[in-house]
C-alpha positions as CSV (number, residue, x, y, z in Angstrom):
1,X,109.1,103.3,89.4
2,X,108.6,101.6,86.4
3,X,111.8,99.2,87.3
4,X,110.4,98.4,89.9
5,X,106.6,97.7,88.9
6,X,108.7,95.4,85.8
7,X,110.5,93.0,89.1
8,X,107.3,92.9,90.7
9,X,105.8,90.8,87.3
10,X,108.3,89.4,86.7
11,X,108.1,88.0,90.7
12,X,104.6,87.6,90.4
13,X,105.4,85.1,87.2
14,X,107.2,83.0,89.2
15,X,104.6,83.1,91.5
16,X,101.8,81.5,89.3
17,X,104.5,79.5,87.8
18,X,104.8,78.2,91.3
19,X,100.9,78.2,92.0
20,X,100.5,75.9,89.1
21,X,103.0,73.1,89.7
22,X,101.5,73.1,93.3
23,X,97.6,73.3,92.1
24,X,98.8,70.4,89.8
25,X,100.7,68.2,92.9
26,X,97.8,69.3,95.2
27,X,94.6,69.8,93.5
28,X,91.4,71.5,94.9
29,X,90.7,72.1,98.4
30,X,86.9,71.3,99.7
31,X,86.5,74.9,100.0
32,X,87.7,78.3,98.8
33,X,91.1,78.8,99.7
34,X,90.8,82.5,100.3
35,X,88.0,85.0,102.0
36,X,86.7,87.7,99.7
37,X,88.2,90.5,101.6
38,X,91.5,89.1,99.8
39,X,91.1,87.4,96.2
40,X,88.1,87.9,94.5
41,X,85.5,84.9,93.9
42,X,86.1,81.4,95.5
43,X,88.8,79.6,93.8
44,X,89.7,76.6,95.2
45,X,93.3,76.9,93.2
46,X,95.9,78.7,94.0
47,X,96.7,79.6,90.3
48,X,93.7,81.7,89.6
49,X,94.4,84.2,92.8
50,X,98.0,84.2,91.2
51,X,96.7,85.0,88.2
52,X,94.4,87.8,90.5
53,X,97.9,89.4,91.6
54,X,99.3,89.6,88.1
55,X,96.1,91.0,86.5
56,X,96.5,93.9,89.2
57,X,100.1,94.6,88.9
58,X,99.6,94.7,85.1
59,X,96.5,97.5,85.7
60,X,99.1,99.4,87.7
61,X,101.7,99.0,85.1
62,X,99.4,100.6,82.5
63,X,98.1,103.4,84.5
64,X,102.0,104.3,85.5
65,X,102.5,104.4,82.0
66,X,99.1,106.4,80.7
67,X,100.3,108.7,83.9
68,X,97.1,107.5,85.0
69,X,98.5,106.3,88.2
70,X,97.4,108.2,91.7
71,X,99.5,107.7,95.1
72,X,96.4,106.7,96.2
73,X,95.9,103.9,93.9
74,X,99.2,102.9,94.3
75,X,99.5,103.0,97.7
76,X,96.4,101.0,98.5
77,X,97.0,98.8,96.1
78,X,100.6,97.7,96.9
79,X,99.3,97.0,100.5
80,X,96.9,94.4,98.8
81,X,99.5,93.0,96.4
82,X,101.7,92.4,99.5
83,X,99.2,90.4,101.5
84,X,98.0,88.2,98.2
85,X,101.8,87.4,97.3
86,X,101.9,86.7,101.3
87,X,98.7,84.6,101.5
88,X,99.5,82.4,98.7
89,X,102.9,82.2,100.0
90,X,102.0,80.9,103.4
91,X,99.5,78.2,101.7
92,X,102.0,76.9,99.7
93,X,104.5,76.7,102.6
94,X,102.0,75.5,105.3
95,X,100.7,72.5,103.6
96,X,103.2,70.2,104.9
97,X,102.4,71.7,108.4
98,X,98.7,71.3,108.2
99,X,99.0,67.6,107.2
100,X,100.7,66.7,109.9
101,X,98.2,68.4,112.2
102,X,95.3,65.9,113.9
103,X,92.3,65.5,111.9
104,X,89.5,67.1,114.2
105,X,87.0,64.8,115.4
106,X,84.1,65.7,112.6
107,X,80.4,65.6,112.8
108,X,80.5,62.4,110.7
109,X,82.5,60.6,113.3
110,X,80.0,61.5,116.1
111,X,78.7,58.9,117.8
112,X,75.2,58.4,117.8
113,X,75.1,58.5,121.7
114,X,77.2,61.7,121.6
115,X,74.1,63.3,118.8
116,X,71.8,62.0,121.4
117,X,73.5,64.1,124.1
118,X,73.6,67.7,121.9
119,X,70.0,67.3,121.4
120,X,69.0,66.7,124.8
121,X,71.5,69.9,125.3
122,X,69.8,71.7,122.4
123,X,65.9,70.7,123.9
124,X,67.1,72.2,127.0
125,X,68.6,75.7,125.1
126,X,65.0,75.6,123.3
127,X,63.1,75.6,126.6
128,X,64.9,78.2,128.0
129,X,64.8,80.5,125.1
130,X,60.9,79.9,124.9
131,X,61.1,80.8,128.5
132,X,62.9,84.0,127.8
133,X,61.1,85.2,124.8
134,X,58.0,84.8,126.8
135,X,59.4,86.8,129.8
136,X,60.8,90.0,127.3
137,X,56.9,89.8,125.8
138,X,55.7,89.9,128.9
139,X,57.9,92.9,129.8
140,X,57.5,94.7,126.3
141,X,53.8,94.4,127.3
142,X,54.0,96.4,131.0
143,X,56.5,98.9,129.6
144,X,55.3,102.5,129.7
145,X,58.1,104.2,128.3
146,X,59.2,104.5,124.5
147,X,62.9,103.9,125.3
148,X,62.3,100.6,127.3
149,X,59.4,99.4,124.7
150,X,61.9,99.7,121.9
151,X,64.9,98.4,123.9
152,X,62.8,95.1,125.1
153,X,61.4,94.6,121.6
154,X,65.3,94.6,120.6
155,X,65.9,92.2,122.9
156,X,62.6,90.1,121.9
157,X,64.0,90.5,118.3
158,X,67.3,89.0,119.2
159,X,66.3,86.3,121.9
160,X,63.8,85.0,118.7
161,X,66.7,84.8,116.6
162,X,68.4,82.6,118.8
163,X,65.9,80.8,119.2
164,X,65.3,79.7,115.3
165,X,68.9,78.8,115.4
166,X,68.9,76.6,118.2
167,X,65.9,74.9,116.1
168,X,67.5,75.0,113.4
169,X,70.2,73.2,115.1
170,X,67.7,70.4,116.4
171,X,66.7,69.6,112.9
172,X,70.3,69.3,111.5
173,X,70.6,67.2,114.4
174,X,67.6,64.8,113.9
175,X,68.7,64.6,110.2
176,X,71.8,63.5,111.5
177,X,70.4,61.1,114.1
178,X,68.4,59.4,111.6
179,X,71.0,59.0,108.9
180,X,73.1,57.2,111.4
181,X,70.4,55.0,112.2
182,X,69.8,54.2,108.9
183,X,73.0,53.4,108.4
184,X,73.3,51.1,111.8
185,X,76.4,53.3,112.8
186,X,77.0,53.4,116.6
């Protein structure tokens, strides 16, 4: 067991050996690399999550040794050591792949006809969402039973929620609209 745990660290040393040189050639992406159901925190290097892997792997080590160590533990633990090595693995091999993948067409390349266009779409969501809190009000207020009050106020609850997003929405997009006329972009 102890063999074992001693290939794995000395695997995982390679590893951030690896993470390194490619952090260095590479540098920072935008955003986290990683979710936090995987590496902890939101490195946008691949050597700190490396670093993640070996910190673990060492933990286990010590508990093996202070007989510390439950099947448990070990078990659940191994499962996530495998998908970090994996996940860092894939990133360093799919890079080439990704950059050789179309840039999607972002937000900052929309034209200002085509922002024009989502909010006359998004006016048109607002109205009808305004239309259909109203009617669930309307309903909540004729219903007799408990069951159906609390399901329509549910569904009040929920049809107001989309409703602040789709507003929400609009405003993003009139801050967007305006910053492109500022700019005289067309």
């Amino acid at each position: 067991m102890n063999k074992a745990l001693n290939q794995l660290l000395a695997r995982i040393s390679t590893l951030v050996t690896r993470c390194a040189d490619y952090d260095a050639q590479h540098g920072e992406t935008p955003r986290p690399r990683f979710d936090n159901h995987l590496f902890q925190g939101q490195s946008k290097l691949l050597e700190p999550c490396a670093k993640m892997v070996q910190n673990l792997c060492q933990q286990l080590s010590k508990e093996y040794e202070a007989g510390k160590l439950t099947e448990q533990r070990l078990s659940y633990s191994c499962e996530r050591i495998i998908a970090q090595i994996s996940a860092l693995e894939r990133e360093m091999v799919t890079t080439k792949l990704r950059a050789q993948e179309p840039k999607p067409y972002g937000h900052w390349q929309t034209s200002i006809h085509e922002l024009y266009q989502q909010f006359a779409q998004h006016q048109d969501w607002e109205r009808r969402l305004q239309m259909l809190v109203q009617e669930k009000q309307v309903a909540l207020a004729q219903a007799h039973s408990l069951a159906h009050q609390q399901q329509l106020q549910q569904q009040v609850i929920a049809a107001e929620g989309r409703l602040a997003r789709c507003q929400a929405a609009m405003k993003k997009l009139e801050l967007r609209i305006q910053h492109q006329e500022q700019k005289g972009v067309h």
